[in-house]
Structure formats: structure tokens, C-alpha cells
N, CA, C, O and CB atoms as a CASP TS submission, in Angstrom:
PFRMAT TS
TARGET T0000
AUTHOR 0000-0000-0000
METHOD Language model
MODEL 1
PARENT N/A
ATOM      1  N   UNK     1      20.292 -41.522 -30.943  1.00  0.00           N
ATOM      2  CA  UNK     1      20.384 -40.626 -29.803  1.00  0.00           C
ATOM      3  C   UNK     1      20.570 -39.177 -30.259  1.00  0.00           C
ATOM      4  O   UNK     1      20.001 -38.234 -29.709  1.00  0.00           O
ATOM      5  CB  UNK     1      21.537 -41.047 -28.890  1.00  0.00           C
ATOM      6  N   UNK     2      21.720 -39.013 -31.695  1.00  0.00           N
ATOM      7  CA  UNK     2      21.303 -37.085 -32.232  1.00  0.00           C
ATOM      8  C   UNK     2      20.155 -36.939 -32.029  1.00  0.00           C
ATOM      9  O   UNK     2      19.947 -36.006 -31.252  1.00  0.00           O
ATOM     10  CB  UNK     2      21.412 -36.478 -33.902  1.00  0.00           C
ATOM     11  N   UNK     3      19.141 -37.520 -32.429  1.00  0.00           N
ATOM     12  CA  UNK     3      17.547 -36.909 -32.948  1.00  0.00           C
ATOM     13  C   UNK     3      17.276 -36.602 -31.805  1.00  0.00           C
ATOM     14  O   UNK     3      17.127 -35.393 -31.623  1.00  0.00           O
ATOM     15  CB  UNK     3      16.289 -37.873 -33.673  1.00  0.00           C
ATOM     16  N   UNK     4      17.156 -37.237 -30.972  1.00  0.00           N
ATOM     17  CA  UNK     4      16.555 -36.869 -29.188  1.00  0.00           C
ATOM     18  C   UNK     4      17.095 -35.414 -29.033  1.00  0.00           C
ATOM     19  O   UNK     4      16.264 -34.514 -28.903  1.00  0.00           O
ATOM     20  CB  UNK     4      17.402 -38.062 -27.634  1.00  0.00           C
ATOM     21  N   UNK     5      18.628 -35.072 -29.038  1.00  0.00           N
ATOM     22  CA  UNK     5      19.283 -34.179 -28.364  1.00  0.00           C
ATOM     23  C   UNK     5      18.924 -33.172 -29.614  1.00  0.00           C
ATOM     24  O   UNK     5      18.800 -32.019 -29.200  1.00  0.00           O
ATOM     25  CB  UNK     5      20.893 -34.553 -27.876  1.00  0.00           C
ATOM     26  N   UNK     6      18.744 -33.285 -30.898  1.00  0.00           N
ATOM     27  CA  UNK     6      18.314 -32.192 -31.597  1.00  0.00           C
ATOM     28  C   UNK     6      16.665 -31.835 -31.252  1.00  0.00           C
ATOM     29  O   UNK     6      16.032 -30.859 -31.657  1.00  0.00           O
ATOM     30  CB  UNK     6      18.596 -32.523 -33.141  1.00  0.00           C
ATOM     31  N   UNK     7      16.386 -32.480 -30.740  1.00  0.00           N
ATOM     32  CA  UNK     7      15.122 -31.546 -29.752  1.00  0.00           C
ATOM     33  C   UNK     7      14.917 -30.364 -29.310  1.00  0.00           C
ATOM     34  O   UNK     7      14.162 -29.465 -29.683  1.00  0.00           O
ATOM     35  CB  UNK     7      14.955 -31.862 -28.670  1.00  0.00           C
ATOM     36  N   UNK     8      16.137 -30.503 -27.945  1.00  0.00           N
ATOM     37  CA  UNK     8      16.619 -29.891 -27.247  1.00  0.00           C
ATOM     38  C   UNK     8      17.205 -28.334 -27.851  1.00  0.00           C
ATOM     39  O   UNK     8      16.981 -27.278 -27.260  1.00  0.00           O
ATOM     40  CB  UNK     8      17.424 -30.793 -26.752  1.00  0.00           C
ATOM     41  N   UNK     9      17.796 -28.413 -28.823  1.00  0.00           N
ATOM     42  CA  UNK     9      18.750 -26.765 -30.057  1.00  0.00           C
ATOM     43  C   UNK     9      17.108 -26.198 -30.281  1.00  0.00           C
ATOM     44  O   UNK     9      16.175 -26.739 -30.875  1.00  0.00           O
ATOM     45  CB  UNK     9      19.988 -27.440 -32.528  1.00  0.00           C
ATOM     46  N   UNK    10      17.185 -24.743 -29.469  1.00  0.00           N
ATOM     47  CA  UNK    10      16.543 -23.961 -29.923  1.00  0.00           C
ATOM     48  C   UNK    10      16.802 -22.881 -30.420  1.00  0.00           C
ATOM     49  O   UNK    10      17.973 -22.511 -30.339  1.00  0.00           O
ATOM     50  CB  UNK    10      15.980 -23.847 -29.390  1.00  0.00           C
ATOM     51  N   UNK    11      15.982 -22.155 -30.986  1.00  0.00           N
ATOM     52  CA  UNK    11      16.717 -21.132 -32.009  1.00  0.00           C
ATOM     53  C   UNK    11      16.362 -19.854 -30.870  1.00  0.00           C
ATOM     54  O   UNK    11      15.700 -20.233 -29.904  1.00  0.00           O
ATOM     55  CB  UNK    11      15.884 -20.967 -33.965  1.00  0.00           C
ATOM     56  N   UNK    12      16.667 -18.667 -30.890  1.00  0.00           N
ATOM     57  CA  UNK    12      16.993 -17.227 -30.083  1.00  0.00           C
ATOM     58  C   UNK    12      15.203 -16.753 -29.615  1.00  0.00           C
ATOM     59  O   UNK    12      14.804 -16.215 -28.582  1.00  0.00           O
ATOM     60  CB  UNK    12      17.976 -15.735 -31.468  1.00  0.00           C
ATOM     61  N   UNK    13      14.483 -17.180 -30.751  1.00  0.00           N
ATOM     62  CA  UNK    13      13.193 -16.625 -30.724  1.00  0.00           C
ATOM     63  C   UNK    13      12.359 -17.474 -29.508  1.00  0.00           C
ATOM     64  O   UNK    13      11.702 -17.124 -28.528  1.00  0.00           O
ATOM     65  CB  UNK    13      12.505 -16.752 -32.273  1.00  0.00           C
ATOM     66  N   UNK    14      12.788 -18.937 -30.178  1.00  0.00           N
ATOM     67  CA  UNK    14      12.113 -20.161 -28.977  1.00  0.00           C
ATOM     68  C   UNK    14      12.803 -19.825 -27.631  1.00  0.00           C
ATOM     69  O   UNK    14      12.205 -20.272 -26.652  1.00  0.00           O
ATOM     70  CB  UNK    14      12.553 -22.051 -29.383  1.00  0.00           C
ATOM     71  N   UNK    15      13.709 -19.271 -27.430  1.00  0.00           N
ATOM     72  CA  UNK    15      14.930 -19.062 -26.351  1.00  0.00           C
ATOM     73  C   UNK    15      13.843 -18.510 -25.610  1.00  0.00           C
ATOM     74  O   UNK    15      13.077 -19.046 -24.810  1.00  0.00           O
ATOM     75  CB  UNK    15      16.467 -18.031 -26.664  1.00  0.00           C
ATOM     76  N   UNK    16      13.963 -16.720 -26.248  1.00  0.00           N
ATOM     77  CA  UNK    16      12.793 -15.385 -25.388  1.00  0.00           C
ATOM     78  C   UNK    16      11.351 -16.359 -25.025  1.00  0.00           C
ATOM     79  O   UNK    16      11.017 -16.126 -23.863  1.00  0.00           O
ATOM     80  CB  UNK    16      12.137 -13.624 -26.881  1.00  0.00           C
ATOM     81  N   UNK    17      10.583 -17.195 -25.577  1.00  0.00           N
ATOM     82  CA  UNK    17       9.640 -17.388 -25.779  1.00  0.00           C
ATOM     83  C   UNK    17       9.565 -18.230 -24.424  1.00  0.00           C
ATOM     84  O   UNK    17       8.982 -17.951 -23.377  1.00  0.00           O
ATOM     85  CB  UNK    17       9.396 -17.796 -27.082  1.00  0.00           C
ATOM     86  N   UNK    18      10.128 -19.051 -24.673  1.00  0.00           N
ATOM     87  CA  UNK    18      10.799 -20.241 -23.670  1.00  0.00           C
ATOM     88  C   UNK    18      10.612 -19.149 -21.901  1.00  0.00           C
ATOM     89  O   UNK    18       9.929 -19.294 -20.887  1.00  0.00           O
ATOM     90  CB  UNK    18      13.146 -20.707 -24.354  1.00  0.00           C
ATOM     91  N   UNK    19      11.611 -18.157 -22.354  1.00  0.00           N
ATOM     92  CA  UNK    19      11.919 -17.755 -20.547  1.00  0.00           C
ATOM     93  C   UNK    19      10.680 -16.650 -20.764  1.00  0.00           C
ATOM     94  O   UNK    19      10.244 -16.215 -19.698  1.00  0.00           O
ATOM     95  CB  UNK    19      13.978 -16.859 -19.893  1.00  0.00           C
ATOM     96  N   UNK    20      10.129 -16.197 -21.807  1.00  0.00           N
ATOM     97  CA  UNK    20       8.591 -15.140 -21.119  1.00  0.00           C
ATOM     98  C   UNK    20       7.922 -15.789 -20.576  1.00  0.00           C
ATOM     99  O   UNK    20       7.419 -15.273 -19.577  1.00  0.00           O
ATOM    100  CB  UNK    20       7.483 -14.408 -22.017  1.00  0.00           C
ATOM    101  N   UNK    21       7.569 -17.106 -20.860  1.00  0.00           N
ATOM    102  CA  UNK    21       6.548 -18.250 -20.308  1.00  0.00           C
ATOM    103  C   UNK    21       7.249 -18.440 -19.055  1.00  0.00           C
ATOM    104  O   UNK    21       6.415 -18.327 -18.156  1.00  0.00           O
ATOM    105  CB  UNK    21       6.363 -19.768 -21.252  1.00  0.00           C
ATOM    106  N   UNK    22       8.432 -18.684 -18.570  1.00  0.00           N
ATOM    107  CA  UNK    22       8.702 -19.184 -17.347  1.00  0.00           C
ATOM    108  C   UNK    22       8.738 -17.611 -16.147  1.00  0.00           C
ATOM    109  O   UNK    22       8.163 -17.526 -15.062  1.00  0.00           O
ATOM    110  CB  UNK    22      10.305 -20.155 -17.559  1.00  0.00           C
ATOM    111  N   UNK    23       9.351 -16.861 -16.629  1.00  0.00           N
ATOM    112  CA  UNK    23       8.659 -15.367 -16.219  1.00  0.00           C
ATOM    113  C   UNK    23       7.455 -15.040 -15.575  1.00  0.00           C
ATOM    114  O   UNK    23       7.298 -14.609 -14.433  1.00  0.00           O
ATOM    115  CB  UNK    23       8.436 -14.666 -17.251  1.00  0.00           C
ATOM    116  N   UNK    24       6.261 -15.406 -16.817  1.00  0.00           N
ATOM    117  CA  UNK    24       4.960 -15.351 -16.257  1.00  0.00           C
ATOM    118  C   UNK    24       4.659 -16.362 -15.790  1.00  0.00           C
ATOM    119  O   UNK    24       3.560 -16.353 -15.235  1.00  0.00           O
ATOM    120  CB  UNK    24       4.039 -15.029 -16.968  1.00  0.00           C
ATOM    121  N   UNK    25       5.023 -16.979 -15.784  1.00  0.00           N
ATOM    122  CA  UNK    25       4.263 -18.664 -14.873  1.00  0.00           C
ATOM    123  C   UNK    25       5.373 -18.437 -12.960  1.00  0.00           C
ATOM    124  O   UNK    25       5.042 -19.008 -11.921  1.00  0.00           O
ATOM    125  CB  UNK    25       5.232 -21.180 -16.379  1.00  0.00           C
ATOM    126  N   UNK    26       6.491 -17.562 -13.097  1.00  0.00           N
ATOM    127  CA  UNK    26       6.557 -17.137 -11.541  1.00  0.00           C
ATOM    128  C   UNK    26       5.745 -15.908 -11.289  1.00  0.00           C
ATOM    129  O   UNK    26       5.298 -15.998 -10.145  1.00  0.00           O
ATOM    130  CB  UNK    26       8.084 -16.814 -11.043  1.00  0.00           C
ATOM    131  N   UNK    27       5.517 -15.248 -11.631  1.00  0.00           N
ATOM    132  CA  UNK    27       5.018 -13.884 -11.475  1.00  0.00           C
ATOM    133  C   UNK    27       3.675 -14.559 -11.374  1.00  0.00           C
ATOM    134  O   UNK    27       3.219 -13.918 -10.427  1.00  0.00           O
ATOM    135  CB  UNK    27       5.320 -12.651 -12.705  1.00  0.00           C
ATOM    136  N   UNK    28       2.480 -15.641 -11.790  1.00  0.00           N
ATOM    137  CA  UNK    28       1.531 -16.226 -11.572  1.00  0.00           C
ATOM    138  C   UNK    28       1.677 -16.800 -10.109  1.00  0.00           C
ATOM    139  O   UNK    28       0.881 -16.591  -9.193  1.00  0.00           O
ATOM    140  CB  UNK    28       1.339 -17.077 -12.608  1.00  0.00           C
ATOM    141  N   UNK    29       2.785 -17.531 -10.045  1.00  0.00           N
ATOM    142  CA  UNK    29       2.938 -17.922  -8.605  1.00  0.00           C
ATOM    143  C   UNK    29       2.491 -17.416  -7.480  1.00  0.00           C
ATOM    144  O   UNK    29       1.541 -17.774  -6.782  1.00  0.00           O
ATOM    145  CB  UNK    29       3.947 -17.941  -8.339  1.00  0.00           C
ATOM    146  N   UNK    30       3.817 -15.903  -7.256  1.00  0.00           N
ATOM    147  CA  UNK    30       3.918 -14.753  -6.956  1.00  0.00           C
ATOM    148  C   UNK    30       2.542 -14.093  -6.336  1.00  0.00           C
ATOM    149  O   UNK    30       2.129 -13.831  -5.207  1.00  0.00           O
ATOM    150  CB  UNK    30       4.419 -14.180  -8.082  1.00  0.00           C
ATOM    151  N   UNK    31       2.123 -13.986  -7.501  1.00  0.00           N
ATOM    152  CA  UNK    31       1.065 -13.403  -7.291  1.00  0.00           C
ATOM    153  C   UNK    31      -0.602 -14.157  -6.425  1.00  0.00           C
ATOM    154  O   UNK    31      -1.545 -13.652  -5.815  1.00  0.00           O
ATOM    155  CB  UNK    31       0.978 -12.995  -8.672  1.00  0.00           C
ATOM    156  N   UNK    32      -0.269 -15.363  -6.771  1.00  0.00           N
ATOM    157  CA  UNK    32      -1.719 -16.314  -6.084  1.00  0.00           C
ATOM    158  C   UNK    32      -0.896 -16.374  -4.145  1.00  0.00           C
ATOM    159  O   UNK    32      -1.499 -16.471  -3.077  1.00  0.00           O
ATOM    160  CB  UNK    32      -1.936 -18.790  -7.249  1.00  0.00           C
ATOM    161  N   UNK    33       0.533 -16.274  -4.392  1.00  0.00           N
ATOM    162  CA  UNK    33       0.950 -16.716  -3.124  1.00  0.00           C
ATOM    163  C   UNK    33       0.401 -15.240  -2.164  1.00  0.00           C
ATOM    164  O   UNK    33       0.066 -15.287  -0.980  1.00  0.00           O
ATOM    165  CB  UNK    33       2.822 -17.126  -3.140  1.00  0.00           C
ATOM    166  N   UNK    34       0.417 -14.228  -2.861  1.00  0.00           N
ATOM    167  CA  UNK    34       0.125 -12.783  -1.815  1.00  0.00           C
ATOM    168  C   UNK    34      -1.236 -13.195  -1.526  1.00  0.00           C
ATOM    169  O   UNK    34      -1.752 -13.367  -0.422  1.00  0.00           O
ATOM    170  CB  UNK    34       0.201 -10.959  -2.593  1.00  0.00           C
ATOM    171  N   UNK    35      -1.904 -13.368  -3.058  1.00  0.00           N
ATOM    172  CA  UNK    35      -3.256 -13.640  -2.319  1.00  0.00           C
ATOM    173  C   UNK    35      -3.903 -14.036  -1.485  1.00  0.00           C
ATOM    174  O   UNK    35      -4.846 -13.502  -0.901  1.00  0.00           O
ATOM    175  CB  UNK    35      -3.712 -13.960  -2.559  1.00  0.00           C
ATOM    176  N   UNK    36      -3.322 -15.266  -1.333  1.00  0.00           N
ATOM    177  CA  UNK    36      -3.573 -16.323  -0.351  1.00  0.00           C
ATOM    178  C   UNK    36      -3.130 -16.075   0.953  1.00  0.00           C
ATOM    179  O   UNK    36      -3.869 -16.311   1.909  1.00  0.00           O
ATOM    180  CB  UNK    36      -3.011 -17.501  -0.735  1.00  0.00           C
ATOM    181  N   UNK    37      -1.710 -15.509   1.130  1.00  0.00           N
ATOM    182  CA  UNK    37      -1.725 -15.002   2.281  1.00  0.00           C
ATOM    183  C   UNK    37      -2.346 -13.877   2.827  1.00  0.00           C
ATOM    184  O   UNK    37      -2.295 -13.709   4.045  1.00  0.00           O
ATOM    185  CB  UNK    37      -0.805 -14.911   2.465  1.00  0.00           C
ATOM    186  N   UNK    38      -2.999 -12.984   2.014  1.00  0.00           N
ATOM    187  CA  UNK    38      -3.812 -11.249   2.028  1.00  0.00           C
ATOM    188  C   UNK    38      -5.285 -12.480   2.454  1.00  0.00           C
ATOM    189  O   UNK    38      -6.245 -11.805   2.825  1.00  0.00           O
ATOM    190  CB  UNK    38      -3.918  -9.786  -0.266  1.00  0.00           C
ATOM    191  N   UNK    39      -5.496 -13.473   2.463  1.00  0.00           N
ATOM    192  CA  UNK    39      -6.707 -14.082   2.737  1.00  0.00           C
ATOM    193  C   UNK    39      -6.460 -14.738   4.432  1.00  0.00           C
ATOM    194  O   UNK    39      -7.413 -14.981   5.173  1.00  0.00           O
ATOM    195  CB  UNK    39      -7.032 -15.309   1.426  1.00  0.00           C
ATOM    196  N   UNK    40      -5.323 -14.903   4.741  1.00  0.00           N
ATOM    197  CA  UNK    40      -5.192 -15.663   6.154  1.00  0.00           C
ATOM    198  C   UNK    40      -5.608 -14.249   7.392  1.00  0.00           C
ATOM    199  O   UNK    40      -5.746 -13.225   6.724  1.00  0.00           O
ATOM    200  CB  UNK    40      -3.180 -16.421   6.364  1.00  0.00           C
ATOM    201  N   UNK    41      -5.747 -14.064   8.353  1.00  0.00           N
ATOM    202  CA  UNK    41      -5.928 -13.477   9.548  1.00  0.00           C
ATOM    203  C   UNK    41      -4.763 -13.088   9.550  1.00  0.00           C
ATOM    204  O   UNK    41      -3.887 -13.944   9.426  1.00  0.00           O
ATOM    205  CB  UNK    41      -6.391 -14.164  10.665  1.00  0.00           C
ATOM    206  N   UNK    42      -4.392 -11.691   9.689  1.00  0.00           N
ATOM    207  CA  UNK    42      -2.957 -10.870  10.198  1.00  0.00           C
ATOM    208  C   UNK    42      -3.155 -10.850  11.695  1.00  0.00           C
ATOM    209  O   UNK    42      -2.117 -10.686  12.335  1.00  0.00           O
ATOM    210  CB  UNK    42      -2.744  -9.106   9.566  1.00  0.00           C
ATOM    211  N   UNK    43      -4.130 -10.966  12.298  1.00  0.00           N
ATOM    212  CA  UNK    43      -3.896 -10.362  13.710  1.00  0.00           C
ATOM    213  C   UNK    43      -4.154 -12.120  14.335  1.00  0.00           C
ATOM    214  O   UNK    43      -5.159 -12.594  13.806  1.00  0.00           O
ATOM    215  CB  UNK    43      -5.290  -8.772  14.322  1.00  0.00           C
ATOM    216  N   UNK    44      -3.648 -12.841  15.048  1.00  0.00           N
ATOM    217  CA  UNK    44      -3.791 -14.069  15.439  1.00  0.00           C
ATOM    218  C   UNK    44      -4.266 -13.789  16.759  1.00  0.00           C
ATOM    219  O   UNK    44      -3.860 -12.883  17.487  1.00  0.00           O
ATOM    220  CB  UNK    44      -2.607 -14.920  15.310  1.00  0.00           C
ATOM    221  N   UNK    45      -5.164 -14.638  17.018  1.00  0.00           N
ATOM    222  CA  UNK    45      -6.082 -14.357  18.575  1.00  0.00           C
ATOM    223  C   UNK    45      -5.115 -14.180  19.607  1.00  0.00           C
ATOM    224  O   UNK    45      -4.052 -14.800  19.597  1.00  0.00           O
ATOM    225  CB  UNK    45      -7.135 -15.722  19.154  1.00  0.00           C
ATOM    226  N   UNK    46      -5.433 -13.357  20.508  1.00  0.00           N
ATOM    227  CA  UNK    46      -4.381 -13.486  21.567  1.00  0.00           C
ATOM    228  C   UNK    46      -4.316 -14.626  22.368  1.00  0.00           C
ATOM    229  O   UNK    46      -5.082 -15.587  22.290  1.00  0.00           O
ATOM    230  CB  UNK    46      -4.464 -12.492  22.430  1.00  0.00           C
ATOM    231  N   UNK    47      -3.259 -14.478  23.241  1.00  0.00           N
ATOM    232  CA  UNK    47      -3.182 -16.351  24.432  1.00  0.00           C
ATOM    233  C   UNK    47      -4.473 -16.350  25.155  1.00  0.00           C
ATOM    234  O   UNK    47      -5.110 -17.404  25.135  1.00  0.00           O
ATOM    235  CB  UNK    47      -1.650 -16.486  26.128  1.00  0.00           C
ATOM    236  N   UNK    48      -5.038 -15.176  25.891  1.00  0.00           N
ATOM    237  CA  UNK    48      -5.688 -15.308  26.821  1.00  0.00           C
ATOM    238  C   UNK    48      -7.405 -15.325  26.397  1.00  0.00           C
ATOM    239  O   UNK    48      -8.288 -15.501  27.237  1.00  0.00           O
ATOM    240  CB  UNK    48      -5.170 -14.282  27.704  1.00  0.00           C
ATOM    241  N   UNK    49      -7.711 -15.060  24.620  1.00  0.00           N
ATOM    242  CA  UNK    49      -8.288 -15.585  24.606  1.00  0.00           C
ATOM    243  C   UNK    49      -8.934 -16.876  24.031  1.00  0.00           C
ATOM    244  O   UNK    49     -10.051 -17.055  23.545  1.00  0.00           O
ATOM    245  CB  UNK    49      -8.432 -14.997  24.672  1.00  0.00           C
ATOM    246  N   UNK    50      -7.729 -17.852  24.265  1.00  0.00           N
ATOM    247  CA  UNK    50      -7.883 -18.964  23.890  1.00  0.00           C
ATOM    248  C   UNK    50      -8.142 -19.994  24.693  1.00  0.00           C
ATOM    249  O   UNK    50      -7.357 -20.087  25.637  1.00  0.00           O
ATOM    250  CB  UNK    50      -7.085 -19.168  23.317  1.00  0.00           C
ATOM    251  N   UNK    51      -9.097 -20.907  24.627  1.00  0.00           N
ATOM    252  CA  UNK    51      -9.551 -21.769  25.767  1.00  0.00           C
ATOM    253  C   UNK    51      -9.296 -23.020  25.791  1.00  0.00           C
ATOM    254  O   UNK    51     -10.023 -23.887  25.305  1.00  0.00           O
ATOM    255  CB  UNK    51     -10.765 -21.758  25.944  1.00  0.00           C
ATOM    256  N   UNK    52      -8.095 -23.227  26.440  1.00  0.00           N
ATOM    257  CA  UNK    52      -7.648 -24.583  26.628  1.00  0.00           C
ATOM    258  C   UNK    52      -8.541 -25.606  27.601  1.00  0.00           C
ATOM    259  O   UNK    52      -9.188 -25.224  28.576  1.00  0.00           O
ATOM    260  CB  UNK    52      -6.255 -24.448  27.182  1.00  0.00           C
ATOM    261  N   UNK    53      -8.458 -26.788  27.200  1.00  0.00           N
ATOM    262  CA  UNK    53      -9.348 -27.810  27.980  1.00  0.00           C
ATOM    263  C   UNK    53      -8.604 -27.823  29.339  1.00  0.00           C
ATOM    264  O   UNK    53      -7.429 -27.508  29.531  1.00  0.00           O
ATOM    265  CB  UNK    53      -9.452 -29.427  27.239  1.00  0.00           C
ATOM    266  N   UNK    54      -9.559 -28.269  30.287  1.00  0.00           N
ATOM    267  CA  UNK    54      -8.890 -28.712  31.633  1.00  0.00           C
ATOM    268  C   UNK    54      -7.568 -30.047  31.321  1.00  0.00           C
ATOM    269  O   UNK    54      -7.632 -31.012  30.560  1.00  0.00           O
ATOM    270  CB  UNK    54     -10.353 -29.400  32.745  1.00  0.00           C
ATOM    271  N   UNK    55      -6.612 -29.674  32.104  1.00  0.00           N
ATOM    272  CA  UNK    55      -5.436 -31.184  32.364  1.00  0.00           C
ATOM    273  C   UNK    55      -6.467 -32.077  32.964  1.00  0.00           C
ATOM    274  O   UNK    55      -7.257 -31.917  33.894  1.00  0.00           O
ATOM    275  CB  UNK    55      -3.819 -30.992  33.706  1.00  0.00           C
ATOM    276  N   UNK    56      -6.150 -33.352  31.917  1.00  0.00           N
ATOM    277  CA  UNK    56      -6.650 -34.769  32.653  1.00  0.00           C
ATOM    278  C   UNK    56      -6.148 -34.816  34.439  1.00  0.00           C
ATOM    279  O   UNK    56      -5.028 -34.426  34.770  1.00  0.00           O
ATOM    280  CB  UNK    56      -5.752 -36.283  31.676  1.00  0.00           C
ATOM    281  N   UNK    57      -6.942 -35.232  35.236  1.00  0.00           N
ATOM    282  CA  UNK    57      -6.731 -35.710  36.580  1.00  0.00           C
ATOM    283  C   UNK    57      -5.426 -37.199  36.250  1.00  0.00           C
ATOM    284  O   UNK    57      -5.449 -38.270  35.644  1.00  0.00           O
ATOM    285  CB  UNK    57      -8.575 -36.239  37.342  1.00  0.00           C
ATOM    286  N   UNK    58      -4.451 -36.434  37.051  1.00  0.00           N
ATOM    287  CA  UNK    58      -3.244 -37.353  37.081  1.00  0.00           C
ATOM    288  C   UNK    58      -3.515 -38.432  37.649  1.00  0.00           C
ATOM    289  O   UNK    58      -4.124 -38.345  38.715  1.00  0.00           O
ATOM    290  CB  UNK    58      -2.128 -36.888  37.694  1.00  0.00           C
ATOM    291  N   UNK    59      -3.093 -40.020  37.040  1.00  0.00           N
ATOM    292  CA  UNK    59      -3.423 -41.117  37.039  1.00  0.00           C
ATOM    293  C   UNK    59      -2.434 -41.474  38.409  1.00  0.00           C
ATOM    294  O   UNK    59      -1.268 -41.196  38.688  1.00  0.00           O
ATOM    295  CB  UNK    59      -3.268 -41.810  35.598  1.00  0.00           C
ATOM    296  N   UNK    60      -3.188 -42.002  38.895  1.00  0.00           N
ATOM    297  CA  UNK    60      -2.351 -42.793  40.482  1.00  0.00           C
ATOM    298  C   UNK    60      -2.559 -44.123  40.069  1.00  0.00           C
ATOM    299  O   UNK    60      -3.424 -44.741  39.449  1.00  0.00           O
ATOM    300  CB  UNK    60      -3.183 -42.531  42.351  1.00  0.00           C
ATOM    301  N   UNK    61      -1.201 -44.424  40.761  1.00  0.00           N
ATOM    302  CA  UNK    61      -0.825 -46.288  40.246  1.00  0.00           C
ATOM    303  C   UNK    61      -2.137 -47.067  41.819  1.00  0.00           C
ATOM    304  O   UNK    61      -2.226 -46.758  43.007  1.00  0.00           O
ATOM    305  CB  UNK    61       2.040 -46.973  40.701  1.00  0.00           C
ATOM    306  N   UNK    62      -3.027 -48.287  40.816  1.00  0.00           N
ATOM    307  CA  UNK    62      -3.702 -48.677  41.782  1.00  0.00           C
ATOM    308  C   UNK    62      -2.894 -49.387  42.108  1.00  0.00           C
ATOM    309  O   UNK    62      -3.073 -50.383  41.408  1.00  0.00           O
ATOM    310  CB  UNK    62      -4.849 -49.098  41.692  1.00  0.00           C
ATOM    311  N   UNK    63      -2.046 -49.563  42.760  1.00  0.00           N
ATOM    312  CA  UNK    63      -1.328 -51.002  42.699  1.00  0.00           C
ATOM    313  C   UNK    63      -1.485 -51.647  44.439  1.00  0.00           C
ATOM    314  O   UNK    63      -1.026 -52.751  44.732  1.00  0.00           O
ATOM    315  CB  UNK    63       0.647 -50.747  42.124  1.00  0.00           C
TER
END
């Protein structure tokens, strides 16, 4: 079980290296997430001009 956990001991250089990669891999995020939203519609159609179907004719009990 040492050998496993001496995996894990990194030295100062692997440390920086370690968090620049996790740095740029949010800042990648970050950045595809603006995109994607700079790609959706800012202005959303208004209510009135949206065309809802007619209400079904309310069901009467044949009974």
C-alpha cells in the first residue's frame, strides 16, 4: 500500500504544473460556456407573438 500512496508525493515543479493544467482546463470551460451562450437568442420572442394551439373542447360525461 506505500507504493500506491508514493504516487500521489509530488515534487513543487509537478505541484505548478499540476494546477497550470487545471487553470487552463477552467478558463477552457469558461470560455466555450460564453460562447455558447453569445450563440443562444438574447432577445426571446415576445408572448403575443407566440401561437398557442386552440384548448381541446371540454369533454362532457356521456353518461
Amino acid at each position: 500500500m506505500k507504493r500506491l500512496t508514493e504516487i500521489l508525493v509530488l515534487s513543487k515543479s509537478e505541484q505548478r504544473v499540476i494546477v497550470l493544467v487545471v487553470l487552463a482546463l477552467i478558463a477552457a470551460a469558461l470560455v466555450r460556456h460564453q460562447w455558447y451562450a453569445q450563440q443562444l437568442p438574447t432577445h426571446p420572442t415576445p408572448a403575443a407573438a407566440i401561437k398557442h394551439s386552440p384548448n381541446p373542447p371540454e369533454l362532457q360525461d356521456e353518461q
